[in-house]
TORKOL-4160 file (C-alpha; in steps of 0.2 Angstrom, whole numbers, padded with zeros to 4 digits, m for minus):
304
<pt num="1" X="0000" Y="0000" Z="0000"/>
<pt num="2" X="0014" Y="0012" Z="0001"/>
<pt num="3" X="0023" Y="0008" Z="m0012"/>
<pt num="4" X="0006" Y="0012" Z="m0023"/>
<pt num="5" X="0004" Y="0029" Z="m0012"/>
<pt num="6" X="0020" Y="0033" Z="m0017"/>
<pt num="7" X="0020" Y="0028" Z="m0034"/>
<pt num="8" X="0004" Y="0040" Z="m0035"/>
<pt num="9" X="0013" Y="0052" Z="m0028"/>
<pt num="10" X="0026" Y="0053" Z="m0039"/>
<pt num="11" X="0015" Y="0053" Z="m0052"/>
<pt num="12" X="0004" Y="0068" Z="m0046"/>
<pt num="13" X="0023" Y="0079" Z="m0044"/>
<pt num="14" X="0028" Y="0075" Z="m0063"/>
<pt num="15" X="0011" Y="0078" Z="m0067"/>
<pt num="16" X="0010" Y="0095" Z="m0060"/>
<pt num="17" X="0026" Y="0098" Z="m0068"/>
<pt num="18" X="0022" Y="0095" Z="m0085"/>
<pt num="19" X="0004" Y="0104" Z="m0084"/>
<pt num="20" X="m0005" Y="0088" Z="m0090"/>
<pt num="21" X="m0009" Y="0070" Z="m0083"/>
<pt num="22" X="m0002" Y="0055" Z="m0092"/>
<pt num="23" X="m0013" Y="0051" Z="m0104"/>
<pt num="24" X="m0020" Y="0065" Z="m0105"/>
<pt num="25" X="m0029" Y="0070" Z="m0122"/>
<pt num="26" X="m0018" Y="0085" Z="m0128"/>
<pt num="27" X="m0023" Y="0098" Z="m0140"/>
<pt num="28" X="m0010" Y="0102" Z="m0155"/>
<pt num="29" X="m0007" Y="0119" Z="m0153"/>
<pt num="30" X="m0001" Y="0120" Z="m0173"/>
<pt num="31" X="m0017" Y="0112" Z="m0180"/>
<pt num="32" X="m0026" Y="0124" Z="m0190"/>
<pt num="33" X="m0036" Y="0111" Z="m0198"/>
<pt num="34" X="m0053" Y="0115" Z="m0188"/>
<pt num="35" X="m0053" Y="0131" Z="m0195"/>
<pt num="36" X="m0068" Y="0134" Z="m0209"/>
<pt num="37" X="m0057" Y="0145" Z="m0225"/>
<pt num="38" X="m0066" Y="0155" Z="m0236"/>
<pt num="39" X="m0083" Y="0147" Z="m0230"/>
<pt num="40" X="m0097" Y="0158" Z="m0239"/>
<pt num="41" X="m0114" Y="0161" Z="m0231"/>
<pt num="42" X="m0129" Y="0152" Z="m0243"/>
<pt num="43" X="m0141" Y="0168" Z="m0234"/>
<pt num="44" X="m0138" Y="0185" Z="m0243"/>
<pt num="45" X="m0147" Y="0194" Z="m0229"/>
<pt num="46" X="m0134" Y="0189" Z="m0215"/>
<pt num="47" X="m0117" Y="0202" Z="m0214"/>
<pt num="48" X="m0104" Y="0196" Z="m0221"/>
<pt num="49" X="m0087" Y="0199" Z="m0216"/>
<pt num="50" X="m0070" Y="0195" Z="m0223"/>
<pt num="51" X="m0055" Y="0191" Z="m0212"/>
<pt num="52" X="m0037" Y="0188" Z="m0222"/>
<pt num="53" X="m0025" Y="0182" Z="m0212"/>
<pt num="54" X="m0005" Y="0182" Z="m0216"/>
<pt num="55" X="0007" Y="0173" Z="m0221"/>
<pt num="56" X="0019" Y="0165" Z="m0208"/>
<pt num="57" X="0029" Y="0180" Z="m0198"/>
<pt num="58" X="0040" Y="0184" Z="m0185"/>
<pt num="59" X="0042" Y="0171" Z="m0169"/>
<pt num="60" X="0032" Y="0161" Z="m0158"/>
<pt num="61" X="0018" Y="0174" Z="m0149"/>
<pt num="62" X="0021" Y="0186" Z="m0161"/>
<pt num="63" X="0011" Y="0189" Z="m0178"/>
<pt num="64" X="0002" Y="0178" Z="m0176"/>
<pt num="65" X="m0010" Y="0180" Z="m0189"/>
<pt num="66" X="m0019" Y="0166" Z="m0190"/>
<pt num="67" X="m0024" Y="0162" Z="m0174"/>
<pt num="68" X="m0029" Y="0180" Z="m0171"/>
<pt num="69" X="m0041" Y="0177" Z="m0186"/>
<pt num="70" X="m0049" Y="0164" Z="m0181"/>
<pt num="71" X="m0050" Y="0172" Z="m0165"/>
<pt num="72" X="m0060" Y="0188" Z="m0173"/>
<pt num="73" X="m0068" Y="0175" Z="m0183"/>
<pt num="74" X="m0077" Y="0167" Z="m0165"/>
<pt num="75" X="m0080" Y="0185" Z="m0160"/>
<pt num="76" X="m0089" Y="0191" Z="m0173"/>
<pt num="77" X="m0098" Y="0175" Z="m0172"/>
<pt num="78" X="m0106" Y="0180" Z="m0156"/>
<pt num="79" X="m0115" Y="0197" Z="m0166"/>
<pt num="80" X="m0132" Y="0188" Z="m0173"/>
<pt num="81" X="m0134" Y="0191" Z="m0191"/>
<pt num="82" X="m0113" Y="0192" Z="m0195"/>
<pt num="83" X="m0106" Y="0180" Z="m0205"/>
<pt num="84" X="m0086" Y="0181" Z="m0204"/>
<pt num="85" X="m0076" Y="0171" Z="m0217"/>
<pt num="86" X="m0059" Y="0169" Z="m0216"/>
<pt num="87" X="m0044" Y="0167" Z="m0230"/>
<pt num="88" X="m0027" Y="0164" Z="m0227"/>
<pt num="89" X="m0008" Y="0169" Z="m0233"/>
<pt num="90" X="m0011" Y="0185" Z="m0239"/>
<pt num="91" X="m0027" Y="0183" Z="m0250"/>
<pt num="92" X="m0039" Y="0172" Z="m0254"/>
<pt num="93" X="m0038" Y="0157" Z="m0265"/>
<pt num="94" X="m0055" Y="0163" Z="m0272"/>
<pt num="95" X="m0053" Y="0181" Z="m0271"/>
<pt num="96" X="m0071" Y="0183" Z="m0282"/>
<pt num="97" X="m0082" Y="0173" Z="m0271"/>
<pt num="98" X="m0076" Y="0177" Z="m0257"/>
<pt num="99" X="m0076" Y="0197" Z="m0258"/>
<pt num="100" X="m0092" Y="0195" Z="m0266"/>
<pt num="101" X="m0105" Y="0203" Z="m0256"/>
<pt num="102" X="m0093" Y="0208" Z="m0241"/>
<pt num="103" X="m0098" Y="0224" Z="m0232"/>
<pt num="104" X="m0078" Y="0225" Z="m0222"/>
<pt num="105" X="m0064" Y="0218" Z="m0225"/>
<pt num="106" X="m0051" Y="0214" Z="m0214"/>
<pt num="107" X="m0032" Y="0214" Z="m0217"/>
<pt num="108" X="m0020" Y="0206" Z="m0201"/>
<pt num="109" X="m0004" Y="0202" Z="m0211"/>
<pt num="110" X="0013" Y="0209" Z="m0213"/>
<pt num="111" X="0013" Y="0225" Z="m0225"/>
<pt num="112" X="0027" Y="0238" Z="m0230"/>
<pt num="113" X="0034" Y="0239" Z="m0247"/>
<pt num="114" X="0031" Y="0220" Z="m0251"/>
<pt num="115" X="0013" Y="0223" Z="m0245"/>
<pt num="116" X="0003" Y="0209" Z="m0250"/>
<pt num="117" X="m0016" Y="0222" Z="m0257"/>
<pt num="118" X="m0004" Y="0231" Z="m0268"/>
<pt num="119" X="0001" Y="0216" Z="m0278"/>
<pt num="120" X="m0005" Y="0211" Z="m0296"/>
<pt num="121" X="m0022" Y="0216" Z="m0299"/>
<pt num="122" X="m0028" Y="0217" Z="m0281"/>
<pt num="123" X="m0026" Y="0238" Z="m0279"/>
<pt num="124" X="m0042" Y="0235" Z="m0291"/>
<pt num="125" X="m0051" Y="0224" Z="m0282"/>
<pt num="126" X="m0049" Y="0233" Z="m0264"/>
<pt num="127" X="m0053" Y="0247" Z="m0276"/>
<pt num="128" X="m0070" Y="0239" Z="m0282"/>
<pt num="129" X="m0073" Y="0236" Z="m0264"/>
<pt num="130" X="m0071" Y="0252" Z="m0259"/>
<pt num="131" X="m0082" Y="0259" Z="m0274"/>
<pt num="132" X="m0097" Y="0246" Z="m0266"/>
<pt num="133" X="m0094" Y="0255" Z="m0250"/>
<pt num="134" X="m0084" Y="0239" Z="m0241"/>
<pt num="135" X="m0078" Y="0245" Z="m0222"/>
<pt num="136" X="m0057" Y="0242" Z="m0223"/>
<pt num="137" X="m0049" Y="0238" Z="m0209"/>
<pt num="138" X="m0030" Y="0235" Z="m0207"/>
<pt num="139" X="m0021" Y="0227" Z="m0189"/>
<pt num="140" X="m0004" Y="0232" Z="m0185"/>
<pt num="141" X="0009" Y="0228" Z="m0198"/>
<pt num="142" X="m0006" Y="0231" Z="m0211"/>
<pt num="143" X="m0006" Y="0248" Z="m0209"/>
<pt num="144" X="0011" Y="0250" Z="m0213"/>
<pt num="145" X="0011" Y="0255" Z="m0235"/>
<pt num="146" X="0028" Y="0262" Z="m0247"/>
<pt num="147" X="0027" Y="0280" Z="m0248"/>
<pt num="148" X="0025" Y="0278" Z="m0267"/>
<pt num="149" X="0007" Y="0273" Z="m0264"/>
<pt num="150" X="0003" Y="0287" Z="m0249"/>
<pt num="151" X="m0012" Y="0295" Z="m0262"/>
<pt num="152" X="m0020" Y="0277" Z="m0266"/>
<pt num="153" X="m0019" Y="0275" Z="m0247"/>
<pt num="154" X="m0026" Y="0289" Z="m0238"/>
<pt num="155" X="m0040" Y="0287" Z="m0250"/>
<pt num="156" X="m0043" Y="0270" Z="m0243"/>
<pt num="157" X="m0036" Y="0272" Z="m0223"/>
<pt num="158" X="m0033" Y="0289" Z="m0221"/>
<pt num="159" X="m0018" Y="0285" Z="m0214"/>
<pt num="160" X="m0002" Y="0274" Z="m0214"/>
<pt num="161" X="0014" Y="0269" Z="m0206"/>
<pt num="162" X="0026" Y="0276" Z="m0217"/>
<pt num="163" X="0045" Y="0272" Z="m0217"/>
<pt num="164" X="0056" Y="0285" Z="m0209"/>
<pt num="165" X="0042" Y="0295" Z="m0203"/>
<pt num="166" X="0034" Y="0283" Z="m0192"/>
<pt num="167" X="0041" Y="0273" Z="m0178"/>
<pt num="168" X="0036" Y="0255" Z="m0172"/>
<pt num="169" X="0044" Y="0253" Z="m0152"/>
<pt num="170" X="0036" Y="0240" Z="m0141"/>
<pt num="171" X="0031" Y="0250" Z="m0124"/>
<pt num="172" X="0014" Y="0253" Z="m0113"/>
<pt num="173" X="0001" Y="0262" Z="m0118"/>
<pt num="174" X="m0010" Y="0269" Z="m0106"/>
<pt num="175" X="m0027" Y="0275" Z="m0115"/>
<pt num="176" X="m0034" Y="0287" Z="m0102"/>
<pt num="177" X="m0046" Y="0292" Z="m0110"/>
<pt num="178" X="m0059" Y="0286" Z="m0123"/>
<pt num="179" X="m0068" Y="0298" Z="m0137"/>
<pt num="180" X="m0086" Y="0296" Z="m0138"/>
<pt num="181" X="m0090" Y="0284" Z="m0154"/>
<pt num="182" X="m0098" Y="0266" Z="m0158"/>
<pt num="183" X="m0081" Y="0258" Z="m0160"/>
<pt num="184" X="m0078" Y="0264" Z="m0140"/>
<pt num="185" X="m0095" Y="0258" Z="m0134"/>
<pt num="186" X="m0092" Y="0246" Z="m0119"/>
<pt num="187" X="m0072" Y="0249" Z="m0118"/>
<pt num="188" X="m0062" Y="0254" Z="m0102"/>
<pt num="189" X="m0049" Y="0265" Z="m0102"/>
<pt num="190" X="m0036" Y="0251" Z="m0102"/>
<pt num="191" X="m0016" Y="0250" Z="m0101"/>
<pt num="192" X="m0006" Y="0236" Z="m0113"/>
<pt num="193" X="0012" Y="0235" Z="m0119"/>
<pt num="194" X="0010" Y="0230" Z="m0137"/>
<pt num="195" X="0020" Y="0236" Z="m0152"/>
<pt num="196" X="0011" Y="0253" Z="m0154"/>
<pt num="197" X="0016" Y="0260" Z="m0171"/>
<pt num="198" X="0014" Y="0278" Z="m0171"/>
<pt num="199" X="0018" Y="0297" Z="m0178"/>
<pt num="200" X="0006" Y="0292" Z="m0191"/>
<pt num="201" X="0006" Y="0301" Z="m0208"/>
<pt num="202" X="m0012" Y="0304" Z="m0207"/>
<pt num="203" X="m0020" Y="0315" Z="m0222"/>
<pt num="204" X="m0025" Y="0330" Z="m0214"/>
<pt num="205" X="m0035" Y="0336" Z="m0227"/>
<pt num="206" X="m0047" Y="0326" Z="m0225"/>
<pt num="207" X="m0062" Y="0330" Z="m0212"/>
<pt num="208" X="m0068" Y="0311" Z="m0208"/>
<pt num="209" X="m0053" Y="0306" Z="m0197"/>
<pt num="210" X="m0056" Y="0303" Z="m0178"/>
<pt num="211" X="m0041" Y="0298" Z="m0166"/>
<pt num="212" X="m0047" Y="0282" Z="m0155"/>
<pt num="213" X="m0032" Y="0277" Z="m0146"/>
<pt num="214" X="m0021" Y="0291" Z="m0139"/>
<pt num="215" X="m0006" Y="0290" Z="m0127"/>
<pt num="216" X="0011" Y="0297" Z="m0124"/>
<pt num="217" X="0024" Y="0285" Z="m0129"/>
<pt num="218" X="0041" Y="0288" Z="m0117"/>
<pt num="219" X="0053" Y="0301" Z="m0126"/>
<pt num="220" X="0067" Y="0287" Z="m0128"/>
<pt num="221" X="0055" Y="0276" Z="m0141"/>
<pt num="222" X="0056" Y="0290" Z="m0151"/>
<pt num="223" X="0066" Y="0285" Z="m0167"/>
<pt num="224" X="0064" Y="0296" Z="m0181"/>
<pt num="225" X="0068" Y="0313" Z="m0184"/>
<pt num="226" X="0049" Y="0315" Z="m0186"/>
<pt num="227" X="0045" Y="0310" Z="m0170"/>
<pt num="228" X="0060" Y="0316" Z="m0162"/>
<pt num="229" X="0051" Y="0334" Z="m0164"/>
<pt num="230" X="0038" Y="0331" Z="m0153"/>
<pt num="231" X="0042" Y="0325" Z="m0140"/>
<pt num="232" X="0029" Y="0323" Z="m0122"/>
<pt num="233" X="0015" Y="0323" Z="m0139"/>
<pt num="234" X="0000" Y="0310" Z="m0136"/>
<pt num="235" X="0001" Y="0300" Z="m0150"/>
<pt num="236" X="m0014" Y="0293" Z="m0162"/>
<pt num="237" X="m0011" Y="0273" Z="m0162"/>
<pt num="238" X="m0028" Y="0267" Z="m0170"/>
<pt num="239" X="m0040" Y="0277" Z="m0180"/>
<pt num="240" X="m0055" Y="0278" Z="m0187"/>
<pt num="241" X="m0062" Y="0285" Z="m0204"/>
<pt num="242" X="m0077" Y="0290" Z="m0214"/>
<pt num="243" X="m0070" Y="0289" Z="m0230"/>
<pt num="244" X="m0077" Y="0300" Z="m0244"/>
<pt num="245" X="m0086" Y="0288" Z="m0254"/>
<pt num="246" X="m0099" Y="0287" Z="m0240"/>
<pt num="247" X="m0087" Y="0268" Z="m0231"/>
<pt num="248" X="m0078" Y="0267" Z="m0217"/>
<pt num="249" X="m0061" Y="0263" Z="m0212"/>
<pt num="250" X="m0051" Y="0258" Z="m0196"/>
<pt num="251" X="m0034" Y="0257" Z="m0193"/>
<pt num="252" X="m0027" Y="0249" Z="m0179"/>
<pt num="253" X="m0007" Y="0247" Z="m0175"/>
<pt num="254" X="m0007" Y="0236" Z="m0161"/>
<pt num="255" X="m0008" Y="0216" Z="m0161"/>
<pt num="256" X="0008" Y="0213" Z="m0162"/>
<pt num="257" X="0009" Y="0203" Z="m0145"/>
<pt num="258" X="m0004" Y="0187" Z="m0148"/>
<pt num="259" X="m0010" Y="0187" Z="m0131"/>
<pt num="260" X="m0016" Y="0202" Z="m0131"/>
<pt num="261" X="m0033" Y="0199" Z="m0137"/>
<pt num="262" X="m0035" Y="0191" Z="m0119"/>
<pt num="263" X="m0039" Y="0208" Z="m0114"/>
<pt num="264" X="m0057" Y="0211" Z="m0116"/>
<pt num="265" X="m0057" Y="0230" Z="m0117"/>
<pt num="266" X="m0042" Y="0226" Z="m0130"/>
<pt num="267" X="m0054" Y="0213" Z="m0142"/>
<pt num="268" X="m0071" Y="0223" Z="m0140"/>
<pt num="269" X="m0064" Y="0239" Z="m0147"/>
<pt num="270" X="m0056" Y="0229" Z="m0163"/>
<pt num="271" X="m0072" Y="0220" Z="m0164"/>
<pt num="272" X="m0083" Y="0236" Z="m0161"/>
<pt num="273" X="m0074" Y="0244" Z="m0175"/>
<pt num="274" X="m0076" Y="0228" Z="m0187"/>
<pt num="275" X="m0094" Y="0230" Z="m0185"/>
<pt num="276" X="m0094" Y="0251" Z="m0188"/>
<pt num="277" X="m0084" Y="0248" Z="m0202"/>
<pt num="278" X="m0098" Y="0236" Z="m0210"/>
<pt num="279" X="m0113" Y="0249" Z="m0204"/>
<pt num="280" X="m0117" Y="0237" Z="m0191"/>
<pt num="281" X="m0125" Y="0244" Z="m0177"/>
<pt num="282" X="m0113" Y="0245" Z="m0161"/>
<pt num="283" X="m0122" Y="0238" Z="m0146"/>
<pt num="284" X="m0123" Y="0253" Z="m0133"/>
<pt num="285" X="m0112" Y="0240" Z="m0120"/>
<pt num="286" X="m0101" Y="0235" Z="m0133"/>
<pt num="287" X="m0101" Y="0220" Z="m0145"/>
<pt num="288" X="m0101" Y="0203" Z="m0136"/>
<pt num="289" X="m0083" Y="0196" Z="m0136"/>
<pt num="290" X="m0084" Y="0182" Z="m0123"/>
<pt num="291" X="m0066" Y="0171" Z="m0123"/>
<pt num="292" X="m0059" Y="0157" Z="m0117"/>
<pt num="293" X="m0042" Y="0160" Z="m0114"/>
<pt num="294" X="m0035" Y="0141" Z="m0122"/>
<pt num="295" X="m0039" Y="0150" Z="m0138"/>
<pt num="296" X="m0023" Y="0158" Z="m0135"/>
<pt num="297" X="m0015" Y="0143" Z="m0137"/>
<pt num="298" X="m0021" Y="0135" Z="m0153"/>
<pt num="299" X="m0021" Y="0138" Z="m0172"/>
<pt num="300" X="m0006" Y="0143" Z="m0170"/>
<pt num="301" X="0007" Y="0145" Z="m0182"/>
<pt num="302" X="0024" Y="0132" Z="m0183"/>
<pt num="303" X="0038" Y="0143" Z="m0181"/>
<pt num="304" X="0056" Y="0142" Z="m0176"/>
């Protein structure tokens, strides 16, 4: 009898120091297989909503495009009459059915020069899409665009990271205060360390732009010479904008860090904003993002 006691014991210790029981089912962190890809809804009265994730990208917990996807994907889920549908690696492999009808896109990839909407024909797609009245939305490194195509862009964003001007340091934000619009309906003010691009070229022509996250970065993130001339400024890390041809646009430069979207004031104000952008009415408490934080740790991508 103490020879079993002891042998349970043990078991219990290397148990509790592997987090999981022997024999234990465990869930593959890297299988993406359950996730439903370019999905279309068979009810033309339901909101749909298109979510194209990137391409492999940075190391483990970063980037994670994906998984944060599919992540947005369960959220919008929760919003009764959206349908999200989700492609990955940059665009979709049926880029004509699956924009078809969309009311937003949604663009969580890597960007810059190399940016995966400026490739081949797509410029005229996003374009059509933006003609139809499509809400655009891009997610960190998304906002980020080549100089060359700043005119293109503002039409479509209002804003971009740009190269030189812009600066991308990983440090806490502390969003003290919240303007009033649907996109904030239901968020706290909230503090998160995430990498918060900002110093923004921002088109200031235009009169639809409408800061949503504010907060003073510390002087010593501030990189370029740009940005080295304000220093103490509060700076505009996510945006919002009612684009002249009547749609609407969000720009959103944090998601860098994965588990962030286990903050809830973090995930509603994305989410809020994917629904304003596709004219969906913004619940007066926020959209409904309920979570269980295991989704953190699945859909990942395989990295090094």
């Amino acid at each position: 009898m103490k020879k079993y006691i002891g042998a349970m014991a043990l078991a219990v210790t290397l148990c509790s120091l592997t987090g999981a029981w022997v024999g234990a089912a465990e869930v593959d962190p890297f299988d993406q297989s359950g996730v439903p890809l370019e999905k279309q809804p068979t009810d033309p009265k339901l909101t749909k909503i298109v979510l194209v994730a990137g391409h492999t990208s940075h190391g483990p917990g970063d980037h994670e495009f994906f998984a944060g996807c599919s992540i947005l994907m369960k959220l919008l889920e929760q919003t009764p009459g959206v349908y999200p549908v989700m492609a990955r690696d940059d665009w979709p492999k049926d880029p004509k059915a699956t924009f078809k009808d969309a009311k937003a896109v949604v663009f969580y990839m890597d960007g810059g020069d190399n940016h995966p909407v400026l490739q081949k024909d797509r410029p005229d797609v996003i374009q059509k899409l933006m003609d139809d009245g499509a809400g655009f939305v891009n997610l960190h490194y998304a906002v980020e665009y080549p100089k060359k195509s700043r005119e293109r862009v503002f039409s479509w964003l209002g804003g971009y990271y740009e190269t030189g001007y812009s600066i991308n340091p990983h440090w806490k934000a502390d969003f003290k205060e919240l303007p009033e619009h649907a996109i904030t309906h239901g968020v706290k003010p909230f503090a998160i360390r995430d990498e918060w691009y900002y110093c923004i070229r921002f088109d200031t022509t235009q009169k639809g732009l409408t800061p949503i996250l504010k907060a003073t970065p510390p002087d010593d993130t501030r990189g370029t010479d740009e940005a080295k001339a304000h220093k103490g400024r509060e700076e505009t890390v996510a945006w919002a904008y009612e684009r002249a041809d009547k749609g609407r646009s969000f720009g959103f430069t944090g998601g860098h860090t994965h588990a962030n979207w286990g903050d809830e004031n973090f995930r509603r104000l994305v989410v809020n904003a994917i629904l304003w952008s596709a004219k969906v009415d913004v619940p007066k408490d926020g959209a409904k993002v309920e979570f269980d934080s295991a989704e953190l740790k699945r859909n990942l991508d395989r990295k090094k």
